[in-house]
N, C-alpha and C positions, 0 to 999 in steps of 0.2 A: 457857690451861686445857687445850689437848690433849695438853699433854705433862705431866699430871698422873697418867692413869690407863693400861693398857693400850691397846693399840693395837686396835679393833673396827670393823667398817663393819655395823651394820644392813641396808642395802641389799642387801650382798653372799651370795645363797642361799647361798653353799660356806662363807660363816664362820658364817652363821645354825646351817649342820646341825651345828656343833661349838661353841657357844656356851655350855654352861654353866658351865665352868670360868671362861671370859672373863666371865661376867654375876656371879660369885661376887668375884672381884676388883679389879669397877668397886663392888659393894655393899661392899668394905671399902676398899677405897683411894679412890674418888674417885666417889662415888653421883652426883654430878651433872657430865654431862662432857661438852664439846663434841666428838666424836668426828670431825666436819667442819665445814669452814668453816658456821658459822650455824646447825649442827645439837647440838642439847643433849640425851642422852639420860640420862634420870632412870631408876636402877637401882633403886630402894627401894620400899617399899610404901606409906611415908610421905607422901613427896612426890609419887609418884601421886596420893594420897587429896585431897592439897592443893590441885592444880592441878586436879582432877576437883569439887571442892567448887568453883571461883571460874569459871564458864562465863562470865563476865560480862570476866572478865582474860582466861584463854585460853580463845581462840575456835575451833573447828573446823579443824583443818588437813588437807586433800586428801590424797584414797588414789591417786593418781597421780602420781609424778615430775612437780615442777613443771614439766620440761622438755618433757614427754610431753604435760600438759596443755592440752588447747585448748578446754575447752568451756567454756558461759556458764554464770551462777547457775542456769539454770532448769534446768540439766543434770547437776544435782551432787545427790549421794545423800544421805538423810536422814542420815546420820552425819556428812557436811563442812557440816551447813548450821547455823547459829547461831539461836536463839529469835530473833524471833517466826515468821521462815518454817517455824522445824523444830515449832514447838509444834502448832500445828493439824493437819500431817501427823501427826506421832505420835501423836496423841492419836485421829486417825479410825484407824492400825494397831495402836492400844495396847486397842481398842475391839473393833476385831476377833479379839485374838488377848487377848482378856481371861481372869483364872483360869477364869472359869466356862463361858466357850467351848473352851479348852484343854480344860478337863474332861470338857467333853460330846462331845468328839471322841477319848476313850482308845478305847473300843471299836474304831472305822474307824482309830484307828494300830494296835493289836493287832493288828487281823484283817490288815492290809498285815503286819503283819512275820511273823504266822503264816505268810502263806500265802509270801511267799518265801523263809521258813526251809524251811520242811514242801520245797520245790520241790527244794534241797540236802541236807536233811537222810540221806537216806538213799543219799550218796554217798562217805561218810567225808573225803572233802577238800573245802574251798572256799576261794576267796576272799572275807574278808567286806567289804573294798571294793566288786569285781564285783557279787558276787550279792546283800550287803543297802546295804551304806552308801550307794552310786551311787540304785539306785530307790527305796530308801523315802519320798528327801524328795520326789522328784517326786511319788509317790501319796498324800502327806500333803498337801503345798502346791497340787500341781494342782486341784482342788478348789476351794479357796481364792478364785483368783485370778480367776474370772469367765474365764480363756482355756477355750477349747473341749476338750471334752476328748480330741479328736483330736491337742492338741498339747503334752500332759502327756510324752508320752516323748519330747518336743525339750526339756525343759525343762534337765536334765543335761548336755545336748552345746551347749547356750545357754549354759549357766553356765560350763562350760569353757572355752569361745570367748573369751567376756569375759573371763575370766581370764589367756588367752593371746594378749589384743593388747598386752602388754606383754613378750612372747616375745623375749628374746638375740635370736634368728633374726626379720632385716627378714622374709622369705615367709610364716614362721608368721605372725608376728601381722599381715600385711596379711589374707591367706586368713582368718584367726579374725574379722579386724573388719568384713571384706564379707559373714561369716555373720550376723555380730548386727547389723548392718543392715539381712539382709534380715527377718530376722524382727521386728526394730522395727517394720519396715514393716506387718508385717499386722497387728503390735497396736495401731499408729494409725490402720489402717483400722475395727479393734474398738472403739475408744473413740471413733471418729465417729459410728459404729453406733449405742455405749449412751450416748453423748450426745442421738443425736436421739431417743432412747427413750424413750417416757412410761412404760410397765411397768418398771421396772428389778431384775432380781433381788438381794438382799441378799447381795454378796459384795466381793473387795477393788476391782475395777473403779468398781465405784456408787459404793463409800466415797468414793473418791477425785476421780473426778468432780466429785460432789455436796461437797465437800471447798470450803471457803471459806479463799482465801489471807490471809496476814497484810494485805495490800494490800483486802480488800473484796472480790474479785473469786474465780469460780473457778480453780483448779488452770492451768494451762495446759496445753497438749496436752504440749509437753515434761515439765512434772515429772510429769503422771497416766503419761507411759510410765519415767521412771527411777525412781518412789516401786515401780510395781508390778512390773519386769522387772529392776531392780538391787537394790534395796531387798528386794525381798519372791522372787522367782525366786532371784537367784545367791547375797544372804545367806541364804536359809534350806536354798538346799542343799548349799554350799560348805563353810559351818559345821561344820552337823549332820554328813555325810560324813565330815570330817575328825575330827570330835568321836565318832564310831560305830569308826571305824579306828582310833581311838586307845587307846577302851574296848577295845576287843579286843585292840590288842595288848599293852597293860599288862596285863590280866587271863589272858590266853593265856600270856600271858610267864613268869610269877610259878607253876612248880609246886603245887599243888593247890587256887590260891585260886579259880577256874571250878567248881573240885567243890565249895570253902566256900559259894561264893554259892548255891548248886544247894540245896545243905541248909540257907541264910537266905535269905530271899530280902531281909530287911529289910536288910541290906547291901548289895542294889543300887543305891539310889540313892547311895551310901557311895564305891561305887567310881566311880561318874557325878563326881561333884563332884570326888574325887580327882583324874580325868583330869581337868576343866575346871582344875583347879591345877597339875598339873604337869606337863600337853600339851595346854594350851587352845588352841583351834585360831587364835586370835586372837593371836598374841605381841606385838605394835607396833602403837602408833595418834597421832596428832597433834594438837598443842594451835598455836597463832600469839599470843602474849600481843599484846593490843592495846597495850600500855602498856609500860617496863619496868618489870620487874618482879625479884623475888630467888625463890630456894627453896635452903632450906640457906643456905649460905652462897656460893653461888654468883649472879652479876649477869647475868640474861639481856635482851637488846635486846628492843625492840619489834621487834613483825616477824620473830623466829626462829623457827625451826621447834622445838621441844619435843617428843621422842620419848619416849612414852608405854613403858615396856617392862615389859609385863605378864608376857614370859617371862620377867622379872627379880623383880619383884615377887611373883610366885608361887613365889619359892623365899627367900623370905629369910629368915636366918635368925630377926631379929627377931621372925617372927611366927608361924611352922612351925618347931616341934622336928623334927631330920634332914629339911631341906626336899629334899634330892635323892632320898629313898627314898620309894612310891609304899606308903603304908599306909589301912588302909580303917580302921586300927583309932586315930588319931588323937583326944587329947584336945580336941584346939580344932577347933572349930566351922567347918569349913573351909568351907560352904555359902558363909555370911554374910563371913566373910574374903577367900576369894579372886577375883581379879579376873578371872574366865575370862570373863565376860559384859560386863566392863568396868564402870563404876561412874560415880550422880550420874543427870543428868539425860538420858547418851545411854546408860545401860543397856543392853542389844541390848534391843529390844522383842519378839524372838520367843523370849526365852530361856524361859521355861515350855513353848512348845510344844516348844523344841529337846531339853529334858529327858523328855519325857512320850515321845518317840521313842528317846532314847540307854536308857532305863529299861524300855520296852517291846520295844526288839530286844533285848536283855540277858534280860529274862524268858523273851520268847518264845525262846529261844536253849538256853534251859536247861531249857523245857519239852521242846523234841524233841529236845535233845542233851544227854546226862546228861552227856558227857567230851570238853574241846577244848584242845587248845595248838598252840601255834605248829607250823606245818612244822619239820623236821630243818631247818639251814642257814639260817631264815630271815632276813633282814638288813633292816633298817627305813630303806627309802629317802622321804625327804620329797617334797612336792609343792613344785616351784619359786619361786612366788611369795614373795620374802622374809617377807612381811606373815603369813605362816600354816606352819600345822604339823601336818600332816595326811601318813597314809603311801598313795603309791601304791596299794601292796597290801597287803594279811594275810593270808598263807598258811596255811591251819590243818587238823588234821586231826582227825578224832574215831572 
């Protein structure tokens, strides 16, 4: 089957930054394709939807090179974990970060992105990586998470770390993963704390705790630290980050549509969705069919890995008229279509909050800066990590 469609490695950062021509040619010649020995990557929006609908066939497949991996179940993120272990975690963060809590926390994300716009605003240049994308999730989620709020501005250079113990370079990612060791460390020493605690404050620490495993028993010390330090720390500001960077630089990009939104504001959430379609920071994620099983017409083994490709799916033509052009002004319902949040029963669970922040730095954005585009020269470098699509920086001037 590999010699059916173009030649692609997912894995590979340097073909990920040059992938949409390659992802247009796997959706017309050969949508379902083993691209590596045991690796099947589904180009369509279709057979996403199908394999995302049967959680029961395919099951969770691991965000770390199986090669790389060494941890146990209890150490795996709510995204690799299968019902019944993922059901009750989700449902204590689905609890937490429910519409009506999302809602009642608009005010404390406005006033965070006011006030680090307001801090820039009257400098004519920034970065809107640097100065908004990087801090906002930390002063949205720190909060959140029951950690002290001494250690809300480790939370960014935590999420980094993890992100770069999978670093090309053996030094980087040893150094990166003896950082987020030590800070594991003291948020096991915090959950022995709000363990032995009889007052417990209402935040995602207690949830989790208090949190009853599919087995009868509570949480164990292991998953209470990767449901609230990977799970809820690096997804919600890895994402968002990249999802804030991205809004900017499509909209920055695009000659006077920053001035259109200024004078609608009702298109902002318009352009939100559009980048979760067509620079979702999530491009690739992983199914393991317990069984074999088909899609399409293709014969997948039990036991292969099934590469989810959302940056495929989100341009296809079957479902987006001009899927490669970033229009706010689209007839189809792109909220509900596209798969930026991913789809079915692992949904990201913080996508309401992730939106309530891409929508409120955008507003607040356009409140203190009536005019922004991109820097002269500026060039959209990706952040490493294959699995995502997020720019280092956004240069911009106003």
């Amino acid at each position: 089957m590999r010699e059916a469609g173009p030649t692609f490695n997912p894995f590979d950062p340097t073909q990920v930054d040059d992938q949409v021509a390659t992802l247009a040619r796997l959706r017309t010649e050969s949508p379902v394709t083993e691209l590596l020995p045991g690796v099947f990557y589904l180009a369509k929006h279709r057979d996403i939807l199908e394999v995302c609908r049967a959680p029961q066939t395919f099951r969770q497949g691991r965000f770390l090179p199986l090669d790389q991996d060494t941890r146990s179940p209890d150490e795996l993120n709510l995204g690799e974990t299968d019902p019944p272990q993922h059901t009750g975690v989700r449902k204590v963060l689905a609890g937490l970060l429910s519409p009506g809590r999302v809602r009642a926390m608009e005010p404390q994300v406005r006033a965070a992105c006011d006030r680090l716009i307001a801090a820039f605003a009257e400098r004519g240049s920034a970065d809107m990586i640097a100065d908004l994308g990087v801090p906002l999730p930390g002063a949205v989620i720190g909060p959140l998470t029951g950690l002290p709020e001494a250690w809300h501005g480790q939370l960014r250079a935590y999420s980094d770390d993890y992100m770069a113990r999978t670093d090309p370079d053996p030094e980087v990612a040893r150094a990166a993963g003896e950082r987020v060791d030590r800070f594991d460390a003291q948020v096991r020493e915090l959950i022995r704390e709000r363990r032995a605690a009889t007052d417990r404050p209402d935040d995602m620490l207690t949830g989790l705790i208090e949190c009853v495993g599919s087995d009868g028993a509570p949480l164990s010390e292991d998953k209470v630290l990767v449901h609230l330090t990977k799970d809820v720390i690096v997804g919600g500001t890895e994402t968002t980050t990249h999802l804030i960077g991205n809004l900017f630089a499509n909209v920055c990009g695009r000659p006077g549509l920053y001035e259109r939104l200024g004078d609608d504001r009702s298109l902002v959430p318009k352009a939100v969705e559009e980048t979760l379609r067509i620079s979702g920071p999530v491009q690739i994620l992983f199914r393991v069919p317990a069984t074999d099983a088909t899609i399409g017409d293709a014969a997948i083994p039990a036991g292969a890995n099934v590469a989810l490709g959302y940056a495929s799916a989100n341009r296809d033509e079957d479902v987006f008229e001009a899927p490669d052009e970033f229009s706010i002004d689209r007839v189809e319902d792109v909220r509900k279509l596209h798969l930026g949040f991913g789809f079915g029963i692992h949904l990201c669970v913080g996508a309401a909050l992730a939106r309530l922040e891409a929508v409120s730095a955008l507003n607040a954005s356009l409140d203190h800066i009536p005019h922004m585009a991109l820097s002269p020269g500026f060039e959209y470098e990706r952040v490493r990590f294959f699995m995502m699509r997020g720019p280092t920086r956004v240069d911009v001037v106003f």
